[in-house]
Structures are given as structure tokens and as C-alpha cells.
MIFI-933021 format. One line per field, with one value per residue: residue in three letters; x, y, z of N, C-alpha, C, O, CB in turn; residue number from 1. Coordinates in steps of 0.1 Angstrom, whole numbers. Glycine has a CB too. Layout:
// MIFI-933021
kollo	Ala,...;
n_X	X,...;
n_Y	Y,...;
n_Z	Z,...;
ca_X	X,...;
ca_Y	Y,...;
ca_Z	Z,...;
c_X	X,...;
c_Y	Y,...;
c_Z	Z,...;
o_X	X,...;
o_Y	Y,...;
o_Z	Z,...;
cb_X	X,...;
cb_Y	Y,...;
cb_Z	Z,...;
vexgu	NUM,...;
END
This chain:
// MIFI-933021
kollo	Unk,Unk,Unk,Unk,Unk,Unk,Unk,Unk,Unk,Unk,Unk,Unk,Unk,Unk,Unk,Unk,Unk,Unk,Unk,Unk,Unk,Unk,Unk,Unk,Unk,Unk,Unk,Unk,Unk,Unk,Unk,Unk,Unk,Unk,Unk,Unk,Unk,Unk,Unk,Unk,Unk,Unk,Unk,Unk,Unk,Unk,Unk,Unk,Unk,Unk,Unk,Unk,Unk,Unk,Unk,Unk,Unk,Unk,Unk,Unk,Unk,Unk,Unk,Unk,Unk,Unk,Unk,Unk,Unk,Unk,Unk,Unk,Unk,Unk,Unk,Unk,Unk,Unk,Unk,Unk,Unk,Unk,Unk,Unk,Unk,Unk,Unk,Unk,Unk,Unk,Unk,Unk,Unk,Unk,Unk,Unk,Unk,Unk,Unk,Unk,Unk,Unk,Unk,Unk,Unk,Unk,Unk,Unk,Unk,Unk,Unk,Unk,Unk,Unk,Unk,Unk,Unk,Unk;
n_X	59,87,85,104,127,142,137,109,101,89,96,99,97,112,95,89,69,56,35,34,43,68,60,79,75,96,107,137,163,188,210,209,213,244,252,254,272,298,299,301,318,342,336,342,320,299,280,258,244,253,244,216,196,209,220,193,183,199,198,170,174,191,178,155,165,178,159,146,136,121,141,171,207,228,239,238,223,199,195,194,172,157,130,119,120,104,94,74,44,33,11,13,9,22,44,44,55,52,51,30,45,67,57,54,77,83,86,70,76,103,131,141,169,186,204,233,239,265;
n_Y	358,340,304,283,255,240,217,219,215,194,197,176,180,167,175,184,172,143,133,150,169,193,214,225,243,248,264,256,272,280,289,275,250,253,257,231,218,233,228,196,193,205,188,161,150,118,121,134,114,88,96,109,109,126,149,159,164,185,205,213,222,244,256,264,276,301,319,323,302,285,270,246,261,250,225,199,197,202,178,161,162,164,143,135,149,153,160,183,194,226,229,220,196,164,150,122,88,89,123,146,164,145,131,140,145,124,105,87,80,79,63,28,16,-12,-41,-51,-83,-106;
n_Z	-405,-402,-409,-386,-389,-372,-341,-325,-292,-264,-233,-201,-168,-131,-104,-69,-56,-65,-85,-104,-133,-142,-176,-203,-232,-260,-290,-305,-319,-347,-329,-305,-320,-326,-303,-293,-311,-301,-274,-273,-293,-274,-251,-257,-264,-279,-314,-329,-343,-326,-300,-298,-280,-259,-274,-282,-256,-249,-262,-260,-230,-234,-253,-233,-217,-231,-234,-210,-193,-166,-158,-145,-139,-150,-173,-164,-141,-153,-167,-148,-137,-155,-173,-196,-230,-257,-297,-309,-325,-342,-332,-304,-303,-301,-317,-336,-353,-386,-400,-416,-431,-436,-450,-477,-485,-499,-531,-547,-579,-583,-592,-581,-565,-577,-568,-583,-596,-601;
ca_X	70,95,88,118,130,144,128,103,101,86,104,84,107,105,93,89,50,61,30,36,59,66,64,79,77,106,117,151,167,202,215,212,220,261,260,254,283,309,299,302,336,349,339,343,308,293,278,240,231,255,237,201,188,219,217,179,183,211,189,161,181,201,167,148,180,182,146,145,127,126,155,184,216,238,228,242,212,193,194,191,155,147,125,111,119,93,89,57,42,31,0,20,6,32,47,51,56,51,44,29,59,74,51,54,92,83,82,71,81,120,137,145,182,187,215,237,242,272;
ca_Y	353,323,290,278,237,230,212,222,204,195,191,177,180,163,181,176,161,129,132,164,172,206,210,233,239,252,258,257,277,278,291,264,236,261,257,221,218,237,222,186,191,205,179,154,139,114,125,136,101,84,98,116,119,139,161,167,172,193,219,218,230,253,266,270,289,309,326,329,297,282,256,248,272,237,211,187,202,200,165,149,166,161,129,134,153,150,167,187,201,238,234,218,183,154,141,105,79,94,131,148,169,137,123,151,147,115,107,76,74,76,45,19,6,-28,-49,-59,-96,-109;
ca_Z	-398,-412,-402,-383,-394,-361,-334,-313,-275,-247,-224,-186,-157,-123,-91,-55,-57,-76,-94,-113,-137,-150,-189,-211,-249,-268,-303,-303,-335,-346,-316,-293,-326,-327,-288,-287,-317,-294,-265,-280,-296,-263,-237,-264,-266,-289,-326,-326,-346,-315,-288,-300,-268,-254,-282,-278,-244,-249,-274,-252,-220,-240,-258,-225,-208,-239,-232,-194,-190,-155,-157,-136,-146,-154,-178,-155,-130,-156,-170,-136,-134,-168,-175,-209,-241,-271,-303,-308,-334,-342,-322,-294,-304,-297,-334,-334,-365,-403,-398,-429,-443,-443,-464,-488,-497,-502,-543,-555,-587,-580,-598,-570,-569,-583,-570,-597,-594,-609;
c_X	75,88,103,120,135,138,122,100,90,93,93,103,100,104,90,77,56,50,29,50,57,73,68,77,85,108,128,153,185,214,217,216,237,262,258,271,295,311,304,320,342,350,341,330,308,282,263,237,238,248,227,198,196,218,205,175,191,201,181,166,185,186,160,157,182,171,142,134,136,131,162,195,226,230,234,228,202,186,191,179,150,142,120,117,112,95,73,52,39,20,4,12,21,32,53,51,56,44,40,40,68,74,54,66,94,79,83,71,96,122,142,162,182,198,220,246,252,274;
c_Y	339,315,284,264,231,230,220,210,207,187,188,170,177,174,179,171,152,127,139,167,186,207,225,233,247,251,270,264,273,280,282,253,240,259,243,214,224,226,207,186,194,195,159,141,132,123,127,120,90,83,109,120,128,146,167,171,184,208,216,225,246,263,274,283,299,318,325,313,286,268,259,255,262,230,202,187,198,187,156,151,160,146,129,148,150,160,169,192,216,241,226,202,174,147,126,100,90,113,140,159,161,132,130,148,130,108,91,68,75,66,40,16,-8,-33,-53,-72,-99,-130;
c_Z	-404,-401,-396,-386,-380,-352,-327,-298,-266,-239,-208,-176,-143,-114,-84,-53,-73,-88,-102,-121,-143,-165,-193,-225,-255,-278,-301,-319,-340,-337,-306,-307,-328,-312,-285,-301,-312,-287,-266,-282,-281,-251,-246,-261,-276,-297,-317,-327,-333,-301,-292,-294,-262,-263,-281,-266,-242,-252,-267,-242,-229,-248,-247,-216,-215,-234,-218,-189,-172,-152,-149,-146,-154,-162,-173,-148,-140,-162,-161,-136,-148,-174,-191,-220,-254,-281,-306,-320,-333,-333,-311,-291,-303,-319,-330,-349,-375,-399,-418,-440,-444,-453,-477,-494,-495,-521,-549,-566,-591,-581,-582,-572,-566,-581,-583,-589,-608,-610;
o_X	68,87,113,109,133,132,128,97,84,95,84,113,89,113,84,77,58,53,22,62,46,85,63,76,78,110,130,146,192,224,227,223,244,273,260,279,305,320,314,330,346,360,341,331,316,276,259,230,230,247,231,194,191,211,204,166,189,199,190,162,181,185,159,155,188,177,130,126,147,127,163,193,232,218,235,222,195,174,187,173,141,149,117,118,119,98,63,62,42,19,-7,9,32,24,63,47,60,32,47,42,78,82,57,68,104,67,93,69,100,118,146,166,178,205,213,255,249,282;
o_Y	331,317,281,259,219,240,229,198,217,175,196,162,181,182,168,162,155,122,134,166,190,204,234,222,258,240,282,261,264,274,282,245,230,259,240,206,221,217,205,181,184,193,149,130,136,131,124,114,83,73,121,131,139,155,179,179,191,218,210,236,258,275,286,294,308,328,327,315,282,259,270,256,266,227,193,176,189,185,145,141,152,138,118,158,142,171,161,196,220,251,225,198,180,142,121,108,101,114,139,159,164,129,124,149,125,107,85,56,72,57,47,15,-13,-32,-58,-71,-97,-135;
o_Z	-409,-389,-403,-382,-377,-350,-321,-299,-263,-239,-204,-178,-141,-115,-85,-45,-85,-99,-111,-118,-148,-167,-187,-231,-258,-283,-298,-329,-335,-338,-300,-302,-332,-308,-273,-297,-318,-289,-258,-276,-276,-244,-239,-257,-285,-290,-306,-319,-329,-294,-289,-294,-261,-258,-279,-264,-233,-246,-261,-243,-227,-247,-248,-212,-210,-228,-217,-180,-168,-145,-144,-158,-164,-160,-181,-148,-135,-162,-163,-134,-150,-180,-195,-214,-261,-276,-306,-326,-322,-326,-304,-280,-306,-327,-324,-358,-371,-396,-429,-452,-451,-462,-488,-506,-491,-523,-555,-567,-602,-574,-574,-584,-556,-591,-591,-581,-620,-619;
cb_X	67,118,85,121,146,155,132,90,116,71,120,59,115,108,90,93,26,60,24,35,67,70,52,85,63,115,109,161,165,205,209,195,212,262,254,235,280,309,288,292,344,347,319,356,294,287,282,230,231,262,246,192,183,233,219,169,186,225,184,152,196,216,155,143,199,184,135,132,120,116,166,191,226,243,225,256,212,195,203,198,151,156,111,91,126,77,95,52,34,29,-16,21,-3,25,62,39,43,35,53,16,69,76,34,52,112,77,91,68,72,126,156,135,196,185,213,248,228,284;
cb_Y	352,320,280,281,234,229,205,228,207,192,202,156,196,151,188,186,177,111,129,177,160,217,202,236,239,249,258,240,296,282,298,259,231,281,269,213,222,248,224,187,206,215,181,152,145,102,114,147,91,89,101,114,112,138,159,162,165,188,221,209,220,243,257,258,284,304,321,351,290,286,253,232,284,227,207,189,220,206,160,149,186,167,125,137,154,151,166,199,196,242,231,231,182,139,150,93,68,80,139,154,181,130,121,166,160,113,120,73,75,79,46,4,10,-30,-57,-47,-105,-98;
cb_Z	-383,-414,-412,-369,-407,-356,-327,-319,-262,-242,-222,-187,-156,-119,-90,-42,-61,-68,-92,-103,-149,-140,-198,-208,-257,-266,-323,-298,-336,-353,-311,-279,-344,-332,-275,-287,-329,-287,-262,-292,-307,-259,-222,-264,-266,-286,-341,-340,-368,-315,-275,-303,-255,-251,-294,-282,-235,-263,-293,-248,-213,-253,-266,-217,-205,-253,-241,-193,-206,-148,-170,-131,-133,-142,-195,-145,-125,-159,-174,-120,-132,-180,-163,-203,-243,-268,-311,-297,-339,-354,-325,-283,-319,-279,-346,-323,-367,-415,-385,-429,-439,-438,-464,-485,-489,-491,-549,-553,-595,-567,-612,-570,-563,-597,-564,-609,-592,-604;
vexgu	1,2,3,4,5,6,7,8,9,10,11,12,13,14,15,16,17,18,19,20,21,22,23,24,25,26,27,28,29,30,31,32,33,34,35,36,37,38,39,40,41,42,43,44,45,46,47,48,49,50,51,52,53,54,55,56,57,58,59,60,61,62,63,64,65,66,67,68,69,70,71,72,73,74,75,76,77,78,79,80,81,82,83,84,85,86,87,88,89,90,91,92,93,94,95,96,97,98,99,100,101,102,103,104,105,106,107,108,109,110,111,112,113,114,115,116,117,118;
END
């Protein structure tokens, strides 16, 4: 089976015992990154790099609603509940800082650019 490139989530949503939240884990595919590019143009949101977290809240709702998962029917509904979005990895580890396929398309002997001082 392919690897898919776009995100995977967890999303943790609040519920009525304050101390609990309920988590899901989503990867979102192209499907929900074409319905957050409608959506966007039409209600005239800010850009992804503008507003990041609305976009990754956006594709997490829109991923979880895609596959029956137990969200509100609105992402209005949904954002008021929703406290947290993370990316995860394949084993549903949390990615933070430098992850290793970053490192990889990383190539350190690529010439630097050199101001030219006049």
C-alpha cells in the first residue's frame, strides 16, 4: 500500500468530565486538502501559511467526517470542542522538532548563497 504525504492527526476533543478528552487519529489525503481549498476560497479565509492552525483543523474535521468518525456534523461545532491538533507519526507517536525525513532532504554539500557586497 502507498504511503500517503499528507498529514496524519490527532486530534483530542473536549467532553463533559473536564478531565477527559476524546482523541482521534486521522490521515487526511487529498480529499479533505480540495475541500479545505474550496471551502477557503468561498468563505474567504486566510492562506494555509496565514492561518495553519485553521487549516489543520480544517483537514482534521473534514478527515474525521470523511470516515464516519464521531465529530460534530459542522466545523463550527467542531472547533468549539476541539482543543488540540497534533501531527503523529505512522506509529501514532507525536512529531515534534527535526523529524527524520526531514533530515534526509537535507544535503550538506549544496553551495551556500553569498551576498554580493557592492
Amino acid at each position: 500500500m502507498a504511503t500517503l504525504r499528507s498529514p496524519r492527526l490527532r486530534i483530542s476533543l473536549e467532553t463533559p468530565n473536564e478531565d477527559e478528552y476524546l482523541e482521534i487519529d486521522v490521515q487526511t489525503d487529498n480529499r479533505d486538502l480540495i475541500q479545505w481549498d474550496a471551502v477557503r476560497a468561498r468563505k474567504g479565509w486566510p492562506s494555509t501559511q496565514e492561518a495553519p492552525m485553521l487549516w489543520t483543523t480544517f483537514i482534521a474535521w473534514h478527515a474525521a467526517h470523511r470516515v464516519g468518525g464521531p465529530v460534530p456534523e459542522s466545523f463550527d461545532e467542531f472547533r468549539a470542542l476541539c482543543v488540540q491538533v497534533i501531527g503523529i507519526d505512522r506509529e501514532g507517536q507525536p512529531i515534534t522538532g527535526v523529524t527524520a525525513a526531514d533530515e534526509a532532504d537535507v544535503d550538506p554539500t549544496l553551495p551556500v548563497h553569498e551576498p554580493v557586497l557592492s
